[in-house]
C-alpha positions as CSV (number, residue, x, y, z in Angstrom):
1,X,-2.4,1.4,-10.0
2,X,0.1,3.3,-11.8
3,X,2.6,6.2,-10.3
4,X,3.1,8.9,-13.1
5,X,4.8,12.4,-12.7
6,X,3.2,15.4,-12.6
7,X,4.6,16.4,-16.9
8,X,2.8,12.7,-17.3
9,X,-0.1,13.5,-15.7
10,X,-0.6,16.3,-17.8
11,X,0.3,14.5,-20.8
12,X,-2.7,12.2,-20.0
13,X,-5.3,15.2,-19.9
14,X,-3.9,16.0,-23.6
15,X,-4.0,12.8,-24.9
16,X,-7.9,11.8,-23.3
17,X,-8.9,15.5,-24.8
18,X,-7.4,15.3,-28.1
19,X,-7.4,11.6,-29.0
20,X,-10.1,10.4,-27.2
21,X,-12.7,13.3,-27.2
22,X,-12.9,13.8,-23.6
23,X,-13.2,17.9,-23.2
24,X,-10.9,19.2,-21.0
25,X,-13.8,21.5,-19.6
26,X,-15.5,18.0,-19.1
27,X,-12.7,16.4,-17.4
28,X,-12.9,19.9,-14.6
29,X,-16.3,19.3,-14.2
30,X,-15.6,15.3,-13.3
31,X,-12.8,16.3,-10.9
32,X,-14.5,19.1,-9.1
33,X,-17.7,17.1,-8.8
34,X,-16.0,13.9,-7.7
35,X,-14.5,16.5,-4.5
36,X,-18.0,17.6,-4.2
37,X,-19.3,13.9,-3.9
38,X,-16.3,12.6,-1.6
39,X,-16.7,15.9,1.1
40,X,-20.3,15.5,1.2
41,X,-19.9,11.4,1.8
42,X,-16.9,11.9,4.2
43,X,-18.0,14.9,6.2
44,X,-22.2,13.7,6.3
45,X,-23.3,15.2,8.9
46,X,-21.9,18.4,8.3
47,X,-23.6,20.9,5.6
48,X,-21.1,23.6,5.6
49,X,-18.2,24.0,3.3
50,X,-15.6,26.5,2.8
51,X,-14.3,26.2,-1.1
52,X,-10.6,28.3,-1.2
53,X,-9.8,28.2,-5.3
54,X,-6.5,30.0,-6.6
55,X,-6.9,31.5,-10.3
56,X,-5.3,28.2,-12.2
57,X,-7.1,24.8,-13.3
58,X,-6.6,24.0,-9.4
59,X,-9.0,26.8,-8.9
60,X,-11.0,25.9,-12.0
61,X,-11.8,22.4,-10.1
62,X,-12.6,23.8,-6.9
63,X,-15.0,26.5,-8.4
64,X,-16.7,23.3,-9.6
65,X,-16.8,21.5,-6.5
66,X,-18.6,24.5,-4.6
67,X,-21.4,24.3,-7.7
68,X,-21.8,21.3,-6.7
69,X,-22.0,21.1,-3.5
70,X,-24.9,24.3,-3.4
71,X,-26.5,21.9,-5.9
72,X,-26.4,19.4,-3.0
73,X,-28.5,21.7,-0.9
74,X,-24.8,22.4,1.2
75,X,-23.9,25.9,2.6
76,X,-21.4,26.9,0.6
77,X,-18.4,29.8,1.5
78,X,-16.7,30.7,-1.2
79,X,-12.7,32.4,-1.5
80,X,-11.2,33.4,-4.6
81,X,-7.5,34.2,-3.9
82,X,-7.7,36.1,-7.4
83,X,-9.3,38.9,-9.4
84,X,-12.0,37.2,-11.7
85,X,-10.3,39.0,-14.8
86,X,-7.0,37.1,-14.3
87,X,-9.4,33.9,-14.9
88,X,-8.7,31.8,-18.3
89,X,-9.9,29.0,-20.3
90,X,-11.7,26.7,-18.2
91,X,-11.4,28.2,-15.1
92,X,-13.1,31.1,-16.2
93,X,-16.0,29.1,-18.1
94,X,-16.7,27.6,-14.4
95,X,-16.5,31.0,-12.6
96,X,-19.4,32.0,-15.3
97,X,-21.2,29.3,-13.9
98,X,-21.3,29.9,-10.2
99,X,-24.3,30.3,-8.0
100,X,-23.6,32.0,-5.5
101,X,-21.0,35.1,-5.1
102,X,-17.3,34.3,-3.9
103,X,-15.8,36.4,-1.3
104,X,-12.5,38.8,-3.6
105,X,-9.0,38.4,-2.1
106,X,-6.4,40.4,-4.4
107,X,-3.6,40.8,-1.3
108,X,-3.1,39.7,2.2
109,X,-4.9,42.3,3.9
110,X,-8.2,41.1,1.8
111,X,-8.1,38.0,3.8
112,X,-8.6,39.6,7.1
113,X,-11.6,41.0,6.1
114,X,-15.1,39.8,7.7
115,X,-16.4,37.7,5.0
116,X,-13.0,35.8,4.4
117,X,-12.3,34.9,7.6
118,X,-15.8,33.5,8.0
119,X,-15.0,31.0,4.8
120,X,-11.7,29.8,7.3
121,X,-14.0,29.6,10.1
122,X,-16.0,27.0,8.0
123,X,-16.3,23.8,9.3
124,X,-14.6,21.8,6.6
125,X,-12.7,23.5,4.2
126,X,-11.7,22.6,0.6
127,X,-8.2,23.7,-0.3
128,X,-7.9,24.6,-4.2
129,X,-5.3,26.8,-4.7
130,X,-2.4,25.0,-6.1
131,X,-2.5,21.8,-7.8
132,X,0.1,19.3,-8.8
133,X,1.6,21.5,-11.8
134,X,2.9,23.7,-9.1
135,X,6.2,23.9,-8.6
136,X,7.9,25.3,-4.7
137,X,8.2,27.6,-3.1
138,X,4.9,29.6,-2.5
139,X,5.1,33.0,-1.7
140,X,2.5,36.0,-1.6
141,X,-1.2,35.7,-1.3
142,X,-1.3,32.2,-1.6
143,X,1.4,31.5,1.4
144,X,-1.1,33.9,3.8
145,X,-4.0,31.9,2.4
146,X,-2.0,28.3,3.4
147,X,-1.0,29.9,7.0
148,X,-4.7,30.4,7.7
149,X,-5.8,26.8,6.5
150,X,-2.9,25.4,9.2
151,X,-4.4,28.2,11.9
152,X,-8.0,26.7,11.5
153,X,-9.3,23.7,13.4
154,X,-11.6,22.5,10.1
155,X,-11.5,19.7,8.7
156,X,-9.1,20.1,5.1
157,X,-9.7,18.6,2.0
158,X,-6.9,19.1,-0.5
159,X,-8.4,19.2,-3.8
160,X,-5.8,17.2,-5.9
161,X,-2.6,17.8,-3.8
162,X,-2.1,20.2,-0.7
163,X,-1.7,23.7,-1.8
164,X,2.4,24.0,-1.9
165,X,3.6,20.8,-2.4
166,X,5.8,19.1,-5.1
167,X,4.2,16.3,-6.1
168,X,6.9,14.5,-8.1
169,X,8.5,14.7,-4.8
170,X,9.3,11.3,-3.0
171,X,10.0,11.9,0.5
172,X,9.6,15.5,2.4
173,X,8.2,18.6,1.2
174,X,10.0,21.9,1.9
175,X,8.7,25.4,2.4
176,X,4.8,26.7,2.7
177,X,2.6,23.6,2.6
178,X,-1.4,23.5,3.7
179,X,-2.2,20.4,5.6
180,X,-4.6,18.0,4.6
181,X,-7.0,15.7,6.9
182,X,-7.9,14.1,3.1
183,X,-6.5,14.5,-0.5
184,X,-8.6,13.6,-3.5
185,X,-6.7,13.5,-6.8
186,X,-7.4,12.1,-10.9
187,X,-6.7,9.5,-12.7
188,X,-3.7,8.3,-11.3
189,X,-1.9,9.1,-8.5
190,X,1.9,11.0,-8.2
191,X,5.2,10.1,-6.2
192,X,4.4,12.6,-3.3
193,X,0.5,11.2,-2.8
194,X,1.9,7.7,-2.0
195,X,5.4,8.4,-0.5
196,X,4.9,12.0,0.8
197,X,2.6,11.3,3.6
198,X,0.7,14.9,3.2
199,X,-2.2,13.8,5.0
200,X,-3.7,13.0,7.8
201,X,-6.3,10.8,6.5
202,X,-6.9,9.0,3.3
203,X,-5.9,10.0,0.1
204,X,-8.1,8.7,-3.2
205,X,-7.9,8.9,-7.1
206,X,-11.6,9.4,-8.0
207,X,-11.7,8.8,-12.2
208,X,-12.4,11.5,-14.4
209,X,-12.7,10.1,-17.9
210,X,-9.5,9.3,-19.1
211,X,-9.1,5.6,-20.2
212,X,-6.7,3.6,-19.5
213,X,-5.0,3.8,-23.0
214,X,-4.1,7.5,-22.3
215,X,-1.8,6.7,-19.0
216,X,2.0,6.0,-20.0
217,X,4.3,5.6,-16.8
218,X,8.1,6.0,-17.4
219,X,8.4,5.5,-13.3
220,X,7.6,1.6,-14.1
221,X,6.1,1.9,-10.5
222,X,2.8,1.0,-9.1
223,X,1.1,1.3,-5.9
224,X,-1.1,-1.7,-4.7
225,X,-5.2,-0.9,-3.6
226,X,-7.8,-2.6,-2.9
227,X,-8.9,-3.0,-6.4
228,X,-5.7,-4.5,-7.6
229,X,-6.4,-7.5,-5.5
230,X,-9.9,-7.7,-5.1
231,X,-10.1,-11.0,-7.7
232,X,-7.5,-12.8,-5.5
233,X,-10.2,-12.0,-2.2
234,X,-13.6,-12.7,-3.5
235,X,-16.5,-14.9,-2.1
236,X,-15.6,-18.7,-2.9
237,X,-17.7,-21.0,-4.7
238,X,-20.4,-22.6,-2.4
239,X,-19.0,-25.9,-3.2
240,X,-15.0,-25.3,-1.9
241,X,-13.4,-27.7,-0.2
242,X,-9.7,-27.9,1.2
243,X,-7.8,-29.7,-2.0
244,X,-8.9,-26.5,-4.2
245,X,-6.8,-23.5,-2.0
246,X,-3.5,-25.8,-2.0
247,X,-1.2,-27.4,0.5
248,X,1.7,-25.0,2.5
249,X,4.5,-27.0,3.9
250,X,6.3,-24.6,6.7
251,X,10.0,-25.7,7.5
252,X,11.2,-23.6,11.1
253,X,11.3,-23.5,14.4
254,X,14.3,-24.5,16.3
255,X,14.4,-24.7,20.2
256,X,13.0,-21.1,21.5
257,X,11.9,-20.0,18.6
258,X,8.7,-22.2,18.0
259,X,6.7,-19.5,18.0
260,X,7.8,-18.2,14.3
261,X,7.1,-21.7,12.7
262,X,3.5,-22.0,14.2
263,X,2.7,-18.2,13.5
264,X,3.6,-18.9,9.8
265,X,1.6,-22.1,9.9
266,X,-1.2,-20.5,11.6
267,X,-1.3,-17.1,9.2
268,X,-1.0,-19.1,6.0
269,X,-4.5,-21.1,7.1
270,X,-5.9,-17.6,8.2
271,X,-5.1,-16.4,4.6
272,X,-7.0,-19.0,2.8
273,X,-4.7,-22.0,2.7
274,X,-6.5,-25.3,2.5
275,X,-3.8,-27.2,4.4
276,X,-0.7,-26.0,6.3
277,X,1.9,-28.9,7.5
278,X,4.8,-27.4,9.6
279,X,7.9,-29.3,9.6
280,X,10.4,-28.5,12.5
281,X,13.1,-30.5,14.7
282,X,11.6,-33.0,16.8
283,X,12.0,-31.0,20.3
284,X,10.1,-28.2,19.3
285,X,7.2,-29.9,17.4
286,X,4.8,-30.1,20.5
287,X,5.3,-26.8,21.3
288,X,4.5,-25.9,17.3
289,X,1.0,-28.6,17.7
290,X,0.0,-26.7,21.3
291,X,-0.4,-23.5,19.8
292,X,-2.8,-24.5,17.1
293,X,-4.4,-28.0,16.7
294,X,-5.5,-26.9,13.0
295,X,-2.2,-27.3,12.1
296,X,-0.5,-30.7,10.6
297,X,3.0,-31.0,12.4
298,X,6.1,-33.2,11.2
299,X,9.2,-34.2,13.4
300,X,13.0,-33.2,11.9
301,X,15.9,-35.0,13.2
302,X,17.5,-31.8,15.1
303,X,21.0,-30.9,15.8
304,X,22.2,-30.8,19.0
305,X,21.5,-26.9,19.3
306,X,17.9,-28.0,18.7
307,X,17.9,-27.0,15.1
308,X,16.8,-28.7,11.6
309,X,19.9,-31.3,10.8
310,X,20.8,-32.5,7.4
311,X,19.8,-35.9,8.4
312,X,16.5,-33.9,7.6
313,X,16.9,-33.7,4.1
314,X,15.4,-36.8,2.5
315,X,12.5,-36.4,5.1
316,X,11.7,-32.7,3.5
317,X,12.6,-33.8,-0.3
318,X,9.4,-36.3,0.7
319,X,7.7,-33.5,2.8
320,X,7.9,-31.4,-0.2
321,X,6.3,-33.6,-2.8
322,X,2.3,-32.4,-3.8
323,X,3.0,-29.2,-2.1
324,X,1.9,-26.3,-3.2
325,X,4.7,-23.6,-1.7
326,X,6.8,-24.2,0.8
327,X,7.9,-21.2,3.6
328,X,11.4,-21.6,4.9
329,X,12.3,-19.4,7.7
330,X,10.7,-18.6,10.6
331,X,12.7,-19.8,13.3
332,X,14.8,-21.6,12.0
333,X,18.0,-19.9,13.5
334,X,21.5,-19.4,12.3
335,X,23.4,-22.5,13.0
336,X,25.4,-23.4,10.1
337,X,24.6,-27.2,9.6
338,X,20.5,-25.5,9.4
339,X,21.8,-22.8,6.7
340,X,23.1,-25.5,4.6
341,X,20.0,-27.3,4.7
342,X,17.8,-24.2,4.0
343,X,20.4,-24.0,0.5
344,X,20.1,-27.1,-0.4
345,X,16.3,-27.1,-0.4
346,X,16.1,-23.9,-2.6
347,X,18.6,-25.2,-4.7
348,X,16.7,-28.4,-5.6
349,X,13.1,-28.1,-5.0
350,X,11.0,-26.9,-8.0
351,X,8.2,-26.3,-5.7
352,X,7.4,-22.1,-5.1
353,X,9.6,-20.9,-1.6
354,X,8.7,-18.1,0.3
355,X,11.7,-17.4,1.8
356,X,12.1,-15.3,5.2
357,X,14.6,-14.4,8.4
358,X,17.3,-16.7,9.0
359,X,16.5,-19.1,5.6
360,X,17.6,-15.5,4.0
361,X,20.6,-15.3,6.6
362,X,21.5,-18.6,5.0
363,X,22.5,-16.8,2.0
364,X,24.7,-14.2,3.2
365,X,27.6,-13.5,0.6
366,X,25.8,-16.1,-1.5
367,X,23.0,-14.3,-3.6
368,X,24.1,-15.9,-6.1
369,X,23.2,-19.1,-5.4
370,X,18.8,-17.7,-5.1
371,X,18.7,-17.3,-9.0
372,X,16.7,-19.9,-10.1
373,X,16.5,-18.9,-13.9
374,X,17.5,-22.2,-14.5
375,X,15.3,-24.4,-12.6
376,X,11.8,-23.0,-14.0
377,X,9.7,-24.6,-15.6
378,X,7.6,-27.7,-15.5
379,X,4.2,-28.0,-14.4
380,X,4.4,-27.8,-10.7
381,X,6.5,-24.9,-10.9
382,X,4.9,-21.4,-11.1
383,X,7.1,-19.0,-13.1
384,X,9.4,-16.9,-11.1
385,X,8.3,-18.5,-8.1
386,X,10.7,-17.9,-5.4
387,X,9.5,-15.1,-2.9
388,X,12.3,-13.6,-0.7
389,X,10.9,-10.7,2.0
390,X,13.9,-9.1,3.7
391,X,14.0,-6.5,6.2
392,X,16.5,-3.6,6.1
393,X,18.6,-5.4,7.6
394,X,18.4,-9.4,6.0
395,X,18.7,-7.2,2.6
396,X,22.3,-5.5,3.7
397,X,23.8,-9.1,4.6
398,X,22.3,-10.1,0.9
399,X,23.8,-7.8,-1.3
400,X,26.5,-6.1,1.3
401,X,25.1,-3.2,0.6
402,X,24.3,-1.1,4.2
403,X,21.6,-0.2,5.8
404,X,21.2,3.9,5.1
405,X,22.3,3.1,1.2
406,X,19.3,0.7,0.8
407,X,16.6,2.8,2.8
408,X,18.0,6.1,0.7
409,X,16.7,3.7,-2.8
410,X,14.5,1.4,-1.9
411,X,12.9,1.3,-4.7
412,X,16.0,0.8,-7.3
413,X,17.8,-1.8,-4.7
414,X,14.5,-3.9,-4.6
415,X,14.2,-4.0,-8.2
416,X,17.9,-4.3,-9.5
417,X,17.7,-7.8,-6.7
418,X,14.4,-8.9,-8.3
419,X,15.9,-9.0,-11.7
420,X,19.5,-10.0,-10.9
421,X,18.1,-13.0,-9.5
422,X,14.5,-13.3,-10.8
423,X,13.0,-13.7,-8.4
424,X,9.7,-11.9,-6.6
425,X,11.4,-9.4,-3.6
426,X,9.2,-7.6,-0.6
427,X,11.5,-5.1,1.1
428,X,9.6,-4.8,4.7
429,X,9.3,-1.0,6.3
430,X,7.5,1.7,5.9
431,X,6.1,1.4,2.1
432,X,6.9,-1.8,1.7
433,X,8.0,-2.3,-1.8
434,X,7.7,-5.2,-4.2
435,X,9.8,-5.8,-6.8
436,X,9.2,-8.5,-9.8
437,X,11.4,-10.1,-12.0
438,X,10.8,-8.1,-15.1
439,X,11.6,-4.4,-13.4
440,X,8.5,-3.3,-12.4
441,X,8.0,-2.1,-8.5
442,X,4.7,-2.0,-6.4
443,X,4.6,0.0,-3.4
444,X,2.7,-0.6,-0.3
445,X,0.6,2.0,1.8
446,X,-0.7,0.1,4.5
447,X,0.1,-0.3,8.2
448,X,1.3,1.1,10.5
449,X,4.1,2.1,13.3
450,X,2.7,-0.5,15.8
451,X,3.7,-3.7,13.7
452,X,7.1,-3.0,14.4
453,X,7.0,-5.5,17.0
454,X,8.7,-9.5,16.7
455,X,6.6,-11.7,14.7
456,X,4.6,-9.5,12.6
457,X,7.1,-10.6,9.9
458,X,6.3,-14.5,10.5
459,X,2.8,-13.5,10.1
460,X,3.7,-12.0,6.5
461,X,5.4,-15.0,5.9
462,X,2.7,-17.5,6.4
463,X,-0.1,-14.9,4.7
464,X,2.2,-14.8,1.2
465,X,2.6,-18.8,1.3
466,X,-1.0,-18.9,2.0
467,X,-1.9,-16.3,-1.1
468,X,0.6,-18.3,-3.3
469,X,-1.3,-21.7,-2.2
470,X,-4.4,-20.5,-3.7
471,X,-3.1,-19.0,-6.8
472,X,-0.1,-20.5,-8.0
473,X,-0.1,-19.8,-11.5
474,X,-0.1,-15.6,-10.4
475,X,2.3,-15.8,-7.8
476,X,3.1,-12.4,-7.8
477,X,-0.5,-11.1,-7.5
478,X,-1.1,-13.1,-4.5
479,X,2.2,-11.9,-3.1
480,X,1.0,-8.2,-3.6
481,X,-2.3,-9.0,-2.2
482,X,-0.8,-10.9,1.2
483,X,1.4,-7.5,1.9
484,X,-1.4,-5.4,1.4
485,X,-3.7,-7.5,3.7
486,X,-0.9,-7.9,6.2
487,X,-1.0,-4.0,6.7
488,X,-4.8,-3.5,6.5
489,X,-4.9,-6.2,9.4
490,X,-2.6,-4.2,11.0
491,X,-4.2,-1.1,10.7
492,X,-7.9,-2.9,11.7
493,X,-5.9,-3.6,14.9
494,X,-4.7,-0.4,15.8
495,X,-8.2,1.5,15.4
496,X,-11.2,-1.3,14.9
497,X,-12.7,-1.9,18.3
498,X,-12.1,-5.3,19.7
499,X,-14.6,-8.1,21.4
500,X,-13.1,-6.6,24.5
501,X,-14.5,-3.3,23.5
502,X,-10.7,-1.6,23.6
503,X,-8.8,0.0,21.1
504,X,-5.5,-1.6,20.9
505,X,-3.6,2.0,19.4
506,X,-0.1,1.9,17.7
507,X,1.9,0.7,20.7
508,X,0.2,-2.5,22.0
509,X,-0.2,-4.5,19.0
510,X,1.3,-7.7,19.3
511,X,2.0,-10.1,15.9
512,X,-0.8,-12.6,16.7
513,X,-3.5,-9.4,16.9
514,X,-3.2,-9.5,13.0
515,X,-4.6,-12.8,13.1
516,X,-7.9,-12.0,15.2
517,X,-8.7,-9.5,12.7
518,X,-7.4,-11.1,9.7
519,X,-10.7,-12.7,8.6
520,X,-12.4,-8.8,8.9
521,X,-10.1,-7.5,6.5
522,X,-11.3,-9.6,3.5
523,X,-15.1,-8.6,3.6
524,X,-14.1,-4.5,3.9
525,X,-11.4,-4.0,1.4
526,X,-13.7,-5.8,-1.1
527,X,-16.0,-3.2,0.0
528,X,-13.5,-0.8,-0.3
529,X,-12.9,-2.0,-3.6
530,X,-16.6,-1.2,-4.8
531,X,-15.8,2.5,-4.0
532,X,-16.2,5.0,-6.8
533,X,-12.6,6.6,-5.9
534,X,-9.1,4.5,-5.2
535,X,-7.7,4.6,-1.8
536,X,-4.2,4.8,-2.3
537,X,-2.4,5.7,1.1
538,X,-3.9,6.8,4.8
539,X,-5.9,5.0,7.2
């Protein structure tokens, strides 16, 4: 789904009204009945709402939303931080419409008053003062108003964006903001909904009319939902069998790190992968087979540091053959003789690479040597087909950039890699970006703290070889769809209740918890994809 800015956003509403004969008064009515429909949904068993509406289009929505909701046979409160006269265009038309008889708030002191404090004392409260037009800071009236949202203990609905905040805003907000235990915006959403982390809860894009055609993004950034992958994850055919969801050929492990290679292995089968050989020095192979008799194993001749040798080669130029995608990594260590190997397969294989931890090590002051512009092509080679998914810290020994200059632009250093070299990059952290060849970016809202732990990256290793298995010709949809399930399966571990009827939390999640709940994830976020509104960041 698209990221536009707040002028673009507005631009949209134009273009639906005036090109595609969408009424703007139409379009209010959609928004504030879409808040209407997710409170009521969210919130069921509660059947009292306080509706807080400043005098803009903001306002104008959230005068809709508390119509609605009386419609519903709710118990509506109603605050209007305004004098009705100071009403205009739409806003107004809606303020005509109400059915019931807000409570007046022209200064601070109105708000103290008996009737206003019982709208804050409401149970759930619908914040509709400021929308996304607004620019900081907020002073005045409205500034009270937000203090006694963040005094209550309801539970806050910002209608389009929490009242305050800048929403072409990427990282923190400054001055007066309302909090927000759920944001439900239009059409599409802006920087701050996906990067600004203003709730506490979920934030969705519920469609209001505008089609598709209307929406122009100059940000050439995207943020990944359920809907966006939802082909890649549906119900197979009754008649599957193994040879249709392709072959992943794991090359890791080294001695004391078997552990990566089999978690890869294991992950890409978890995914969907028909098959899953993983090829890793002889020593450490039946450590890799103990952990998961599913998996296909292969001896390497080993250095004597217990690593892959180049007398490995011409066994993994053979290994590699009828492969679908190869994952070249996990484990496999540092030692020099190992690194040289790990080029000399990406240099020569035609076959798509996922490419993680010390196989990216391996090209440290040598970035050059990833772009495979040349080497597409063929039939067995899905475009743009090398996947490399750096942390922080693999992606500062890449380009030699450091550490705080990549996490200050995430977003540009991903995407100035991706098309340097052409291939598909997934910085790792919080928002997770992808980057494809061609400039455009993806960002990713799921997961959480708790997967900061060793191995979770092995387990998003073997889940984007596994994604790329079963749709090789749209490599880079199946790579957005494995990051997006790896957080999900993160965030089902932290707060889905396991067989042993605990809550694992943030802090105990281990890697290999991903994988017990891997297989849940599929069946709810094509559920979540059938919703009538867009989750687009929050649990």
């Amino acid at each position: 789904m698209k990221v536009v800015t707040s002028a673009e956003m507005r631009e949209i509403d134009r273009i639906t009204s005036e090109h595609f004969a969408v009424p703007s008064l139409t379009l209010m009515e959609n928004a504030g009945s879409a808040v209407a429909e997710f409170s009521r949904r969210t919130y069921h068993g509660i059947h009292l709402f306080g509706v807080i509406c400043g005098k803009g289009n903001n306002g104008g929505d959230g005068l809709v939303a508390a119509r609605k909701l009386h419609e519903s046979n709710q118990q509506v409160r109603l605050l209007l931080l305004a004098d009705p006269a100071e009403l205009r265009g739409d806003a107004a038309a809606n303020y005509e419409r109400l059915p019931i008889k807000p409570v007046i708030a022209k200064s601070t002191d109105d708000l103290n008053s008996e009737a206003a404090q019982a709208v804050f004392a409401s149970p759930v409260l619908i914040d509709a003062i400021l929308g996304s037009g607004f620019r900081p800071p907020v002073t005045g009236l409205y500034a009270a108003a937000i203090e006694k949202i963040n005094a209550t203990d309801a539970h806050v609905i910002a209608l389009d964006i929490p009242s305050g905040a800048n929403s072409d805003v990427f990282g923190d907000q400054s001055g007066a903001l309302a909090r927000a235990d759920a944001i439900v915006t239009f059409t599409r959403p802006r920087p701050a909904h996906v990067f600004g982390q203003l709730s506490s809860g979920p934030t969705v894009v519920a469609p209001i009319g505008s089609p598709d055609e209307a929406v122009r993004s100059s940000l050439h950034l995207n943020v990944i939902t359920a809907k966006d992958i939802a082909p890649l994850i549906a119900p197979r055919p009754r008649d599957s069998n193994k040879g249709m969801y392709g072959h992943v050929l794991v090359v890791g492990g080294s001695l004391g790190k078997a552990g990566a290679a089999a978690m890869a292995g294991f992950s890409a089968l978890r995914s969907g992968a028909g098959l899953v050989t993983v090829a890793t020095p002889r020593s450490t192979l039946p450590t890799v087979a103990g952990f998961h008799p599913e998996l296909m194993t292969e001896p390497l001749e080993e250095t004597s540091d217990g690593t892959i040798s180049l007398k490995a080669l011409e066994s993994l130029r053979e290994l590699a053959q009828k492969k679908t995608v190869l994952a070249i990594g996990p484990g496999v260590s540092r030692n020099e003789e190992t690194a040289e190997v790990v080029r000399k397969l990406v240099a020569e294989l035609r076959t798509a690479i996922v490419l993680d931890a010390d196989g990216l090590n391996a090209f440290e002051g040598r970035a050059k040597d990833l772009n495979r512009r040349e080497r597409e092509g063929g039939a067995e080679a899905p475009k743009n087909s090398l996947v490399l998914t750096p942390h922080p810290g693999e992606m500062s020994r890449l380009t030699g950039l450091s550490i705080p200059q990549i996490q200050r632009d995430r977003i540009q250093v991903a995407r100035t890699f991706a098309s340097e070299h052409q291939v598909i990059l997934v910085l790792k952290g919080d928002r997770t970006i992808v980057a494809g060849p061609e400039g455009e970016a993806w960002v990713n809202t799921t997961g959480n703290p708790g997967m900061a732990t060793g191995g979770t990256g092995d387990i998003l290793t073997g889940m984007v070889a596994g994604m790329v298995a079963q749709n090789p010709q749209r490599a880079f949809e199946a790579v957005l769809c494995a990051v997006h399930m790896h957080g999900f399966a993160g965030d089902l571990a932290a707060w889905t209740e396991t067989l042993r009827g605990e809550y694992f939390g943030w802090h105990p999640i281990v890697a290999t918890d991903l994988l017990k709940v891997l297989p849940l994830s599929f069946p709810q976020l094509r559920a979540r994809a059938q919703k009538p509104w867009t989750r687009v960041a929050g649990p």
